[in-house]
VOGU-3710 file (C-alpha; in Angstrom, 3 decimals, decimal comma):
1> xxxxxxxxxx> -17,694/68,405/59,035  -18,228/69,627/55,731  -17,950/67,059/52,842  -15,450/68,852/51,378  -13,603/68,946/54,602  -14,082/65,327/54,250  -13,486/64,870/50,436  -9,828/65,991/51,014  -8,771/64,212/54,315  -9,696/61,005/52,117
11> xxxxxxxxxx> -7,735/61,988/49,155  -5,005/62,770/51,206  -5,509/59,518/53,097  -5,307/58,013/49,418  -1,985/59,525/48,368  0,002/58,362/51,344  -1,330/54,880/51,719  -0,605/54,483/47,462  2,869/56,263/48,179  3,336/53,579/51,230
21> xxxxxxxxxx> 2,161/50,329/49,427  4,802/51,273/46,327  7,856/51,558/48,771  6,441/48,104/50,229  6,494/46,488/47,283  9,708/47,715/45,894  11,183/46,235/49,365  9,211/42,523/48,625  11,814/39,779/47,109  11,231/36,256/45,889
31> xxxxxxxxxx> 13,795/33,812/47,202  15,612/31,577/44,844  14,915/27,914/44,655  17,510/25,928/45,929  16,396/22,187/45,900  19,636/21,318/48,974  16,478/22,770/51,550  14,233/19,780/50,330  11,269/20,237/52,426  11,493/23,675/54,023
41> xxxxxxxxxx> 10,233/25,175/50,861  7,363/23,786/50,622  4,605/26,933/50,577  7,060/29,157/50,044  6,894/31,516/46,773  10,622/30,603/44,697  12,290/31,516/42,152  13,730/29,096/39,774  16,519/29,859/36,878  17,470/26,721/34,480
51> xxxxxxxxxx> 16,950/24,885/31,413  13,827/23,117/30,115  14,581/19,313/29,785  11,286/18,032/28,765  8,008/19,273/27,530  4,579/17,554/28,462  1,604/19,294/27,271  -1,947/17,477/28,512  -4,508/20,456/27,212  -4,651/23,214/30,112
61> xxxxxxxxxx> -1,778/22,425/32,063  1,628/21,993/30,893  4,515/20,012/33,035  8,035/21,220/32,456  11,018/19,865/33,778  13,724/22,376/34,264  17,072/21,161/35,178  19,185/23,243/37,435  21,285/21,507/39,706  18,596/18,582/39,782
71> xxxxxxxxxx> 15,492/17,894/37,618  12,498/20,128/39,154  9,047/19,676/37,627  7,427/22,880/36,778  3,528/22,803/36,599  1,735/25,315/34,291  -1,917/25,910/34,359  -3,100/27,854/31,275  -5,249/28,424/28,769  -2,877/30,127/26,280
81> xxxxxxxxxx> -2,704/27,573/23,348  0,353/29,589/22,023  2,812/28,688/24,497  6,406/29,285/23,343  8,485/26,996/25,067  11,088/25,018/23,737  13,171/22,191/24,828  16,914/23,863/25,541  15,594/27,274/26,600  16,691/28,983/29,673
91> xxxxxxxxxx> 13,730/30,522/32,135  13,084/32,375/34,806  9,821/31,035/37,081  8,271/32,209/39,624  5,938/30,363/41,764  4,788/28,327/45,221  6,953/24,912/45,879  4,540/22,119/46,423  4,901/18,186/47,399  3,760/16,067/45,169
101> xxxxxxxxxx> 3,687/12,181/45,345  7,446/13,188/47,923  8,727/15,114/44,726  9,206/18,807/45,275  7,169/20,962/41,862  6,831/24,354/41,450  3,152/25,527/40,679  4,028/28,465/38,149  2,647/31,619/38,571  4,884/34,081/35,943
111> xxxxx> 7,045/32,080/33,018  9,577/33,958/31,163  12,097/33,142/28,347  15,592/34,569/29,367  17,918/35,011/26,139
//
């Protein structure tokens, strides 16, 4: 085969697998904490609405206890000195549900302030 044969099979190739992926990904949801289902969400990547509680900032990772419809411990690992977070402010996290000492904490992967 000529290269240019082959040049365009592989950009075609290209083109559908990108066009595939995006309808994938539109179809990919993030279920909603719900502490009730203690330990079957453990590994499982949640989403968590509520209202920071308490603040604890030890350097590069941050511990934040949102309250919903119990007290969930958020961990934070960054590097971002200007964190914004405030006690009273609602957010929307995303991240993997861990077991910690046989508490449930969310290991944050995306933070944001809802207003």
């Amino acid at each position: 085969m000529k290269e240019t044969t082959l040049l365009k099979i592989a950009l075609i190739c290209s083109l559908f697998g990108l066009v595939a992926l995006y309808f994938i990904s539109t179809k990919i949801e993030v279920k909603d904490y719900k502490p009730s289902i203690l330990n079957k969400n453990i590994g499982d990547d949640v989403n968590l609405k509520g209202a920071i509680t308490k603040i604890t900032d030890k350097g590069s990772v941050v511990f934040i206890e949102v309250n919903q419809q119990s007290p969930i411990t958020v961990v934070l690992f960054t590097d971002d000195d200007n964190l914004k977070l405030n006690n009273g402010d609602n957010i929307d996290v995303i991240g993997e549900v861990q077991e910690y000492n046989g508490k449930n904490e969310i290991i944050a992967q995306k933070i944001r302030v809802i207003k």
